[in-house]
C-alpha beads as a LAMMPS data file, in Angstrom:
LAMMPS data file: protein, C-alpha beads

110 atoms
109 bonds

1 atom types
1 bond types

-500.0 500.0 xlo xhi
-500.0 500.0 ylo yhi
-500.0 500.0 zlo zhi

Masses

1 110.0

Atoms # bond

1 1 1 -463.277 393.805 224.155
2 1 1 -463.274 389.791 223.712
3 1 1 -460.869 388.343 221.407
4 1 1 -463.281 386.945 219.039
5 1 1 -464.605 390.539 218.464
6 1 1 -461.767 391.948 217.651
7 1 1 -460.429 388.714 215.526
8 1 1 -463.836 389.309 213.951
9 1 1 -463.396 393.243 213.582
10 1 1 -459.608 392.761 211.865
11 1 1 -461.867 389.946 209.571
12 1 1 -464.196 392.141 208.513
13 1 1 -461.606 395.311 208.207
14 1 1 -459.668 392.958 206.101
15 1 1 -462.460 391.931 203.872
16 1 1 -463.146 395.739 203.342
17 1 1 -460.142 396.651 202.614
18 1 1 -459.972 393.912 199.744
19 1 1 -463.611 394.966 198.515
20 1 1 -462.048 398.236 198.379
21 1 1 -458.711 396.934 196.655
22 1 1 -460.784 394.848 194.497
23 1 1 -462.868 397.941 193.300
24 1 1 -459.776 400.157 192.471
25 1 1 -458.472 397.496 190.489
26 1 1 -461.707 397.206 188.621
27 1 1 -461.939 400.815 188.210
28 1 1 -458.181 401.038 187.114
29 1 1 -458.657 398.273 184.495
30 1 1 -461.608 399.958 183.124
31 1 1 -459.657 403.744 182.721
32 1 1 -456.900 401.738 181.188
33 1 1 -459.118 399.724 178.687
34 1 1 -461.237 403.609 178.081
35 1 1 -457.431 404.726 177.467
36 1 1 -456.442 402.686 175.251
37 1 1 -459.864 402.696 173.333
38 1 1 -459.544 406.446 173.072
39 1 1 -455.910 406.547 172.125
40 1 1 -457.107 403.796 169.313
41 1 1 -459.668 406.375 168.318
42 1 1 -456.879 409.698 168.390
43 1 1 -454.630 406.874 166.075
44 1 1 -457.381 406.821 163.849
45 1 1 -458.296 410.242 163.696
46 1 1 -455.209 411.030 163.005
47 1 1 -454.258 409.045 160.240
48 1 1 -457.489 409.853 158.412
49 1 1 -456.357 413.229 158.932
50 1 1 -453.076 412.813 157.377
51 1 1 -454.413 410.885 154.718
52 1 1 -456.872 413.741 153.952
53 1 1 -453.949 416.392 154.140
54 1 1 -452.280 413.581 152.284
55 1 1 -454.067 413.594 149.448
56 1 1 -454.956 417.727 149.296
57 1 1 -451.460 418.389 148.973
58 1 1 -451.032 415.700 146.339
59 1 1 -454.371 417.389 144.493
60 1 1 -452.559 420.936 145.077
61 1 1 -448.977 419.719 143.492
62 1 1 -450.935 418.647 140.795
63 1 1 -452.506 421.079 140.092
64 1 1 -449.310 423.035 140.203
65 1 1 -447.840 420.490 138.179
66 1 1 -450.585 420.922 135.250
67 1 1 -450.580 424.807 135.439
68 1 1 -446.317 424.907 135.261
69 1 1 -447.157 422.326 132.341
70 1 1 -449.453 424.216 130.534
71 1 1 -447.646 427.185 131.139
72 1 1 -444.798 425.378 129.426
73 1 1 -446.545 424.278 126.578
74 1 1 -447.952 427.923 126.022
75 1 1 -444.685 429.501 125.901
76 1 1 -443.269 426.655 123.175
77 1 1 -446.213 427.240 121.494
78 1 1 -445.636 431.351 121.368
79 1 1 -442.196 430.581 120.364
80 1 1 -442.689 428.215 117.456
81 1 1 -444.910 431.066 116.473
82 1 1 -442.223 433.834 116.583
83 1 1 -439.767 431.145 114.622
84 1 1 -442.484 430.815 112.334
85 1 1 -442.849 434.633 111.785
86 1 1 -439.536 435.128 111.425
87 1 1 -438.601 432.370 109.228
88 1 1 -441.690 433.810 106.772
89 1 1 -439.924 437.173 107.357
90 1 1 -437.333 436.008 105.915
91 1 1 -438.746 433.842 103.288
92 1 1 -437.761 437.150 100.486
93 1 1 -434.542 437.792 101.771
94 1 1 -433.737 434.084 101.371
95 1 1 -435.500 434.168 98.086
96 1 1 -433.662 437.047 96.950
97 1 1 -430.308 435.988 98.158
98 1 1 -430.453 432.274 96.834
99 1 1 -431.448 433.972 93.306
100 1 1 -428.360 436.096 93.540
101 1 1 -426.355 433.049 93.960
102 1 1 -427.634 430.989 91.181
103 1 1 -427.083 433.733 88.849
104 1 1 -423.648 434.743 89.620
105 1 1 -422.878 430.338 89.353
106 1 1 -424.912 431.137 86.139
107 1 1 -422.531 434.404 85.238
108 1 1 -419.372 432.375 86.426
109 1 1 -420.085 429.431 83.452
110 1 1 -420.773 431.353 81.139

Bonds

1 1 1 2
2 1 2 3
3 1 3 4
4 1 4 5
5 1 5 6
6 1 6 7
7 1 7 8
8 1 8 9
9 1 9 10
10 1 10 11
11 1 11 12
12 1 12 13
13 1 13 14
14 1 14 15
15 1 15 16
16 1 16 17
17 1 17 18
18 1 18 19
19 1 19 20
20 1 20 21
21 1 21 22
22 1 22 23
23 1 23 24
24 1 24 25
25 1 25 26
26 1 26 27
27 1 27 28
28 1 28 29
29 1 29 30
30 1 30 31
31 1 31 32
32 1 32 33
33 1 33 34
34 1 34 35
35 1 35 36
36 1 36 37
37 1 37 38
38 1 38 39
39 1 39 40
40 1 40 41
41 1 41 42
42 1 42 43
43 1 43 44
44 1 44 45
45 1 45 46
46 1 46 47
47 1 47 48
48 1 48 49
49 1 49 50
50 1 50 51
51 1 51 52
52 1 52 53
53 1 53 54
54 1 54 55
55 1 55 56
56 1 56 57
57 1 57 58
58 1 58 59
59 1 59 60
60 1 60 61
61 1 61 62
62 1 62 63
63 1 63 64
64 1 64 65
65 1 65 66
66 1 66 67
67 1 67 68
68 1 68 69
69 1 69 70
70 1 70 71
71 1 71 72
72 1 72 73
73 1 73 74
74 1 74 75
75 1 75 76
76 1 76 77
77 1 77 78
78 1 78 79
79 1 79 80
80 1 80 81
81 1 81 82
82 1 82 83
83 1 83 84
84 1 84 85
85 1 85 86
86 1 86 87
87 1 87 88
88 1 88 89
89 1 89 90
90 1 90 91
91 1 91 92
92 1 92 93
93 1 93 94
94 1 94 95
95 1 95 96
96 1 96 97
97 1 97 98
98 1 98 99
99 1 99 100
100 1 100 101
101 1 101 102
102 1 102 103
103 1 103 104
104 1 104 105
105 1 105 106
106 1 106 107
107 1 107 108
108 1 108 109
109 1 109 110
């Protein structure tokens, strides 16, 4: 084979082998930039995710929150009633017993 061929051979081999060099580059660069557009897109995702989980277990605490509150108030109410009862239970006996008093301060003066 002349020398020119094969100088011209190695050329062309060459110039192949950079099309083909060239071409994996552009293929790499384009799996990187669908990478990193799909990780932005799992970032996203994800956030909106935990903001959505975010706020349902803020909704759920208070909730819990306003039942343990109105559970609270329920039971203060139930026991200002009992006070209440037993304080109007009592209302005679006090009666009775601050009468007693007053007349034996009345019996003692006199």
């Amino acid at each position: 084979m002349p020398r020119p061929e094969v100088l011209e051979r190695i050329k062309s081999a060459e110039d192949e082998a950079d099309e083909i060099v060239a071409l994996a580059e552009n293929d790499r660069d384009e799996r990187i930039t669908e990478a990193r557009e799909r990780a932005e897109e799992i970032r996203t995702e994800a956030e909106q995710e935990a903001q959505e989980l975010k706020e349902r277990r803020l909704a759920e605490a208070r909730e819990e929150i306003d039942a343990e509150c109105e559970r609270v108030l329920e039971e203060g109410e139930q026991e200002r009633e009992e006070l209440a009862e037993r304080a109007r239970d009592r209302v005679d006996e006090v009666t009775d017993h601050v009468v007693e008093l007053f007349q034996e301060d009345v019996h003692a003066q006199t």
